[in-house]
ZASE-258125 format. One record per residue: residue in three letters; x, y, z of N, C-alpha, C in turn. Coordinates in pm, 1 decimal, m for minus. Example, Ala and Ser with C-alpha at 12.3 -4.5 7.8 and 13.67 -1.06 7.14 Angstrom:
<recs>
(rec 'ala'; (1319.0; m569.0; 780.0); (1230.0; m450.0; 780.0); (1320.0; m330.0; 780.0))
(rec 'ser'; (1285.0; m225.0; 708.0); (1367.0; m106.0; 714.0); (1290.0; 3.0; 787.0))
</recs>
This chain:
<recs>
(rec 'unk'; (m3265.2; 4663.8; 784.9); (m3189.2; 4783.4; 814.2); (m3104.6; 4759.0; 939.7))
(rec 'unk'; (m2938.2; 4780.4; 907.6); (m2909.3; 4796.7; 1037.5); (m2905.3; 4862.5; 1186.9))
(rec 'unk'; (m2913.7; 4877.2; 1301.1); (m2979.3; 4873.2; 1377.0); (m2838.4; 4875.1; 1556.0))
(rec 'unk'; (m2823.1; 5001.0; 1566.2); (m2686.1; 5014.2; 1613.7); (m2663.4; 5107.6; 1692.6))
(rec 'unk'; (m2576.6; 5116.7; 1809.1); (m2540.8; 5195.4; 1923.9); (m2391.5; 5166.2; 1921.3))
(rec 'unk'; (m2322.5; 5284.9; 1902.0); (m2157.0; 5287.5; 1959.5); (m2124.8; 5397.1; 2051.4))
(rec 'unk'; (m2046.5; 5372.1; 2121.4); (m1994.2; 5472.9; 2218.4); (m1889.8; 5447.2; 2254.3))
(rec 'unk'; (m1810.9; 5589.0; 2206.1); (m1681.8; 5581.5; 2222.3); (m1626.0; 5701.4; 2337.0))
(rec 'unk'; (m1536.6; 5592.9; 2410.7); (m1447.1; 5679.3; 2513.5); (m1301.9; 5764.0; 2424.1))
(rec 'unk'; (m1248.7; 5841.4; 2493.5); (m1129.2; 5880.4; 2463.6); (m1016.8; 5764.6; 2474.0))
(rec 'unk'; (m949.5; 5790.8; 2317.3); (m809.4; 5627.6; 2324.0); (m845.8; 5495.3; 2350.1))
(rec 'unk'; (m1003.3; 5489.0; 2337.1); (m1045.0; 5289.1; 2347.8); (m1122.7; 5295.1; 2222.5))
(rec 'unk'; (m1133.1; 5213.4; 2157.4); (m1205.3; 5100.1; 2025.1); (m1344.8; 5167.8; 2158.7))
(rec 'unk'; (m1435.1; 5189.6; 2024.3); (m1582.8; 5220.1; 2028.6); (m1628.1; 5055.8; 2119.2))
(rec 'unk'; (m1743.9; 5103.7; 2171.6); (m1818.8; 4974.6; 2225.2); (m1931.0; 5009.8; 2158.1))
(rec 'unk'; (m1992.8; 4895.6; 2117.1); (m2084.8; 4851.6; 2013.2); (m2170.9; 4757.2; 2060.8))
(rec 'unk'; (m2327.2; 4854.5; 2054.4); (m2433.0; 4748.9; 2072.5); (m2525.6; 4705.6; 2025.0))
(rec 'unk'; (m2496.3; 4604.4; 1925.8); (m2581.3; 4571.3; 1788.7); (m2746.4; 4542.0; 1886.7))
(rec 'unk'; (m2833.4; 4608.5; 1741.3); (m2982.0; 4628.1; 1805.0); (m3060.3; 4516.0; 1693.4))
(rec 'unk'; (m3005.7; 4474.9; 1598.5); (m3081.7; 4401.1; 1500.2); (m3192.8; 4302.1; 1537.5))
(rec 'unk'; (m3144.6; 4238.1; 1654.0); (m3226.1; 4128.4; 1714.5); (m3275.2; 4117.2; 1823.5))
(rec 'unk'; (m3296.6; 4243.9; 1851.8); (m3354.3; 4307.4; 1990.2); (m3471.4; 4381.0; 1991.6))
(rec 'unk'; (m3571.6; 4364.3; 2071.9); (m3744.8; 4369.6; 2095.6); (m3713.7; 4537.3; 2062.3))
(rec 'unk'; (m3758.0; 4694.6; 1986.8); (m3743.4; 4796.5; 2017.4); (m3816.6; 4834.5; 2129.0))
(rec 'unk'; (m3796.9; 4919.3; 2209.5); (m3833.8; 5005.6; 2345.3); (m3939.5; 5103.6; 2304.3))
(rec 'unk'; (m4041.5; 5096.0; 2366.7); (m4152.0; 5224.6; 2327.0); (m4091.6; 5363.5; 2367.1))
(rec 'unk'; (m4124.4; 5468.2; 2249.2); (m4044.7; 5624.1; 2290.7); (m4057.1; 5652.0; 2427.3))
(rec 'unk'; (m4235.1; 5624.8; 2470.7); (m4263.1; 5670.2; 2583.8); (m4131.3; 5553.5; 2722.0))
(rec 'unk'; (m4143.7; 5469.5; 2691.9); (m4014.9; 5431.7; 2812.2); (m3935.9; 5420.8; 2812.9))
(rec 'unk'; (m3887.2; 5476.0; 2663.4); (m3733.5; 5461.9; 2642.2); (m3698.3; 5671.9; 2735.6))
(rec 'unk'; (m3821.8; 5753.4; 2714.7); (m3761.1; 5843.7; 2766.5); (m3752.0; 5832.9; 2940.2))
(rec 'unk'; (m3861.4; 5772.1; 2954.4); (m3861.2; 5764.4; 3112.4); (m3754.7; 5677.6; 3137.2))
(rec 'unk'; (m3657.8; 5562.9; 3079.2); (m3565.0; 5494.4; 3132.3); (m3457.0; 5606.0; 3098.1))
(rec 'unk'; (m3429.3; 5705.0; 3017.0); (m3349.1; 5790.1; 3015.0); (m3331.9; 5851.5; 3175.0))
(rec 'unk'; (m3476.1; 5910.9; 3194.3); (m3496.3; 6002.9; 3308.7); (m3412.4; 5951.2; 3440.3))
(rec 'unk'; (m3517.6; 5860.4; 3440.7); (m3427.4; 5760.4; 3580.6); (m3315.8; 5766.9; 3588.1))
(rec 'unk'; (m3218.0; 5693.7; 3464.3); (m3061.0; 5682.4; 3508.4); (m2946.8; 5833.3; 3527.1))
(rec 'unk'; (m3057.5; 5941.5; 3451.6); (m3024.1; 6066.9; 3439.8); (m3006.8; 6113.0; 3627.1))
(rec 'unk'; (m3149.3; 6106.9; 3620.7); (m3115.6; 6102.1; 3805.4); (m3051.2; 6039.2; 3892.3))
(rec 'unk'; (m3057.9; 5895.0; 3880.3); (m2956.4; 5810.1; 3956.7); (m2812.9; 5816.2; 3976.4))
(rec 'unk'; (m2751.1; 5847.7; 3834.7); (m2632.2; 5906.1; 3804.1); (m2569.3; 6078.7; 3857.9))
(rec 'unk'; (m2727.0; 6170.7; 3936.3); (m2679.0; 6264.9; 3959.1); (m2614.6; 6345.7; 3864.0))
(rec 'unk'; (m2649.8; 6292.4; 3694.0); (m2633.7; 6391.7; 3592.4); (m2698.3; 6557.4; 3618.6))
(rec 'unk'; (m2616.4; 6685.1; 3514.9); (m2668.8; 6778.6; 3552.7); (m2712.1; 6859.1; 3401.3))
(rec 'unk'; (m2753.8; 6958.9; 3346.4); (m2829.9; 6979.6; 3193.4); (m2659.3; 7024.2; 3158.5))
(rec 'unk'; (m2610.9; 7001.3; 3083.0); (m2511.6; 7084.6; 2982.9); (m2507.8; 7214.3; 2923.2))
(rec 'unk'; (m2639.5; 7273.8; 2943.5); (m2660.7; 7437.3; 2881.1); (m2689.2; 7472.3; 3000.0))
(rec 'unk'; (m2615.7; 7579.1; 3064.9); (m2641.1; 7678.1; 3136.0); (m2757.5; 7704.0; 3110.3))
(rec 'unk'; (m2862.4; 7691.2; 3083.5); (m2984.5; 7764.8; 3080.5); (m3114.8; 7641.4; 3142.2))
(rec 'unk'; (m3004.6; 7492.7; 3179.5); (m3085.0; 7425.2; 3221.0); (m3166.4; 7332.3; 3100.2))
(rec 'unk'; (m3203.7; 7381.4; 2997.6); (m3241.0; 7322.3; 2930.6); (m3179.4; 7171.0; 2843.5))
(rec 'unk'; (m3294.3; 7037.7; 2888.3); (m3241.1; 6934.0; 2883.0); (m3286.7; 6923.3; 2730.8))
(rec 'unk'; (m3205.8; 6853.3; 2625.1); (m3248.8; 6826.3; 2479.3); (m3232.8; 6638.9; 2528.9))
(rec 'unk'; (m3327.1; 6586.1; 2458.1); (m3304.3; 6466.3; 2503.7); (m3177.0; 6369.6; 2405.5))
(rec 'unk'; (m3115.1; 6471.1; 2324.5); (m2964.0; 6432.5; 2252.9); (m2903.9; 6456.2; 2387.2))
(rec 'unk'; (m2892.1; 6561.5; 2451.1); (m2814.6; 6542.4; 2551.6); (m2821.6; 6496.2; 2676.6))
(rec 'unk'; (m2919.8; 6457.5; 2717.4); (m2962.9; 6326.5; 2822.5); (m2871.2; 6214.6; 2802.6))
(rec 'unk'; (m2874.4; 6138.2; 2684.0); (m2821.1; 6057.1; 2580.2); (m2700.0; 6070.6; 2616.4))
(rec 'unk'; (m2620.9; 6196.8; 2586.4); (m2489.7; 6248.1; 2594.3); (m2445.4; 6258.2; 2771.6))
(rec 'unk'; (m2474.7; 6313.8; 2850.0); (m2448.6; 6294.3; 2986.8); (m2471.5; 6160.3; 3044.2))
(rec 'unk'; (m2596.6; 6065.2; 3034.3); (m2597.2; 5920.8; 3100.5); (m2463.8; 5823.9; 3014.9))
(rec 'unk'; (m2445.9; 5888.4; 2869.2); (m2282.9; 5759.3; 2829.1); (m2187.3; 5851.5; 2902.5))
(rec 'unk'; (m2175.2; 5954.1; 2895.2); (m2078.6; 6042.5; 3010.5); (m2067.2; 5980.2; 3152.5))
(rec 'unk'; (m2169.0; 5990.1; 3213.8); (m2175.3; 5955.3; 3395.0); (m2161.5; 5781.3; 3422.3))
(rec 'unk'; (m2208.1; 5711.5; 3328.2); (m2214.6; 5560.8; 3282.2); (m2019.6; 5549.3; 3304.7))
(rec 'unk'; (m1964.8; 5556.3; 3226.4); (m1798.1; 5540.0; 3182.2); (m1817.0; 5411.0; 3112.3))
(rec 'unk'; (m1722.4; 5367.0; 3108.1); (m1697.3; 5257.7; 3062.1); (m1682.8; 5115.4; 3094.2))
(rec 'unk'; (m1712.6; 5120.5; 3261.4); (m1755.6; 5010.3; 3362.4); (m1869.7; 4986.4; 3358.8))
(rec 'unk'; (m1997.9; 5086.2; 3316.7); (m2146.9; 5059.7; 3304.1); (m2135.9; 4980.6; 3157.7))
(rec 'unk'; (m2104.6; 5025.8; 3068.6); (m2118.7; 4944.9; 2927.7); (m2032.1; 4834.7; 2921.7))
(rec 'unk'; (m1963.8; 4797.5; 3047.3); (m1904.1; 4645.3; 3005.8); (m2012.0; 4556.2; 3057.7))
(rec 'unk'; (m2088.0; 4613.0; 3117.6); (m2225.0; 4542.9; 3159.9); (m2304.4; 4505.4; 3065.2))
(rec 'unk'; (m2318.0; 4392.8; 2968.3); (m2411.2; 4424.2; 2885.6); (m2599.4; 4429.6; 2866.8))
(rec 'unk'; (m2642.0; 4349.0; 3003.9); (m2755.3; 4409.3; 3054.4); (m2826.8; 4567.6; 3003.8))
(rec 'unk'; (m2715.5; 4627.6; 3078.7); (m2748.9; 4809.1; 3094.2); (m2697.5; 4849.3; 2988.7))
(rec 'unk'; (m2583.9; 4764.4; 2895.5); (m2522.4; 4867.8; 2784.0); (m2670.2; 4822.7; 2668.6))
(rec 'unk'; (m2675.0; 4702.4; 2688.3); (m2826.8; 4717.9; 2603.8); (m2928.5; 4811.9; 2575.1))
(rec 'unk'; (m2990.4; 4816.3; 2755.2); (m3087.7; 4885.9; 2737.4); (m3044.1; 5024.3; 2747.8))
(rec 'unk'; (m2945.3; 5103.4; 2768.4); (m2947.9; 5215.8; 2711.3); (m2955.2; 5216.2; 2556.6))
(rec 'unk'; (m2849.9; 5139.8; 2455.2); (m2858.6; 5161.0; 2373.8); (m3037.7; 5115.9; 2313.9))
(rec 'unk'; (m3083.7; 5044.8; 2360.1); (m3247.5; 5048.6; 2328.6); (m3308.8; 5178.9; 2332.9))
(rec 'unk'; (m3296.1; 5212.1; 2451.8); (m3377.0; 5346.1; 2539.9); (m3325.3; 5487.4; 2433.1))
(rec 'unk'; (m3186.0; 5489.9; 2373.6); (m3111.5; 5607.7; 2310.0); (m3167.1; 5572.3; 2164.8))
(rec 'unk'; (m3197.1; 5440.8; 2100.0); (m3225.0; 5477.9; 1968.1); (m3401.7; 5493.7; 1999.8))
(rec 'unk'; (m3476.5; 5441.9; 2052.6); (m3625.9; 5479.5; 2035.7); (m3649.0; 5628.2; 2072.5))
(rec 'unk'; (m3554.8; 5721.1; 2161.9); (m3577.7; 5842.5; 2207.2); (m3547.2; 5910.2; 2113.5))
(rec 'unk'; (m3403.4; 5911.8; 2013.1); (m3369.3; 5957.8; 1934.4); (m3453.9; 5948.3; 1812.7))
(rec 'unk'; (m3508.0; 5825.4; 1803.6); (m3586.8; 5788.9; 1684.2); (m3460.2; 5766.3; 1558.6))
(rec 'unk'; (m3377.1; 5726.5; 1615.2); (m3301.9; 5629.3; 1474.2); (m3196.4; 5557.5; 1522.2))
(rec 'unk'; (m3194.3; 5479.1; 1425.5); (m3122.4; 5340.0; 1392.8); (m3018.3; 5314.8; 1445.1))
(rec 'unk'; (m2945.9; 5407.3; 1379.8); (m2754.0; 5395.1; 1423.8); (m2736.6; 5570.2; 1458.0))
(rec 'unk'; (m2652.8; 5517.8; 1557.0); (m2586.7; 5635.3; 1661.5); (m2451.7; 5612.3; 1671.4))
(rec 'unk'; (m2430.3; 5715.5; 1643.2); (m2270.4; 5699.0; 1728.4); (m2210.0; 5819.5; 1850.3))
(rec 'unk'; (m2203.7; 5784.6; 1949.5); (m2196.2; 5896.7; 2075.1); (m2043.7; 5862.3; 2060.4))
(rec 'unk'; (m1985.9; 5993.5; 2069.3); (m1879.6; 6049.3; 2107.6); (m1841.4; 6115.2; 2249.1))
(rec 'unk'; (m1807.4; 6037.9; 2347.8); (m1814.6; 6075.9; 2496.7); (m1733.8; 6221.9; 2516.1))
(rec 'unk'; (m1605.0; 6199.4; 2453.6); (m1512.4; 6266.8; 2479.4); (m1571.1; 6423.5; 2413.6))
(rec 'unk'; (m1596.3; 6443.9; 2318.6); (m1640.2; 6524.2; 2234.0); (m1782.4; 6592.4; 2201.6))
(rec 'unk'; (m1853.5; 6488.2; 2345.3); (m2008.7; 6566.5; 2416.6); (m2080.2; 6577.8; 2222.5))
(rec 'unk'; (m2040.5; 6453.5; 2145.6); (m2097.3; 6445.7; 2010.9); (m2172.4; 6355.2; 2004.7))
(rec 'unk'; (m2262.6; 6338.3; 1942.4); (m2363.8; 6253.1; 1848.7); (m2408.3; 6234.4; 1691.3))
(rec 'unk'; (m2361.4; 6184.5; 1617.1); (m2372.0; 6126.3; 1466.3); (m2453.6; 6048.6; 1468.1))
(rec 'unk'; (m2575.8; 6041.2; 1331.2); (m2646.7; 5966.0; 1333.9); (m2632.3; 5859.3; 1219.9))
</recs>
């Protein structure tokens, strides 16, 4: 099964981080590596009501990240590790511009 992370900025070709041949991340640290960069980044919840969905954790760290963090491929890895074990599937496609997620 293929096995996939894209994230696309506004007006650039998607960046793509094939997962096929990569160790998967346990849920439990794929959410806590969410948490961390959530904080580090000084991300804030997207619903006025505070309430974090961990789709949108996902959605604010490729937000606060840009597109200088994912030319890194270190970190563009392990997010995309950390975003499919949290999500619990395969292929994602984050839409930055459009605060979207397709699965």
């Amino acid at each position: 099964m293929r096995s996939e992370v894209s994230v696309t900025f506004k007006g650039l070709p998607p960046v793509r981080i094939d997962l096929n041949e990569v160790q998967p991340m346990p849920h439990d640290v794929a959410r806590w590596w969410l948490d961390d960069q959530f904080t580090q980044m000084g991300c804030e919840p997207l619903r006025p009501t505070g309430k974090l969905l961990t789709a949108d954790k996902v959605l604010v760290v490729a937000e606060a990240a840009g597109l200088a963090r994912f030319a890194e491929p270190k970190w563009a890895q392990e997010f995309a590790r950390a975003s499919s074990a949290a999500l619990g599937k395969p292929v994602i496609h984050i839409e930055v511009a459009s605060l979207s997620i397709s699965y």
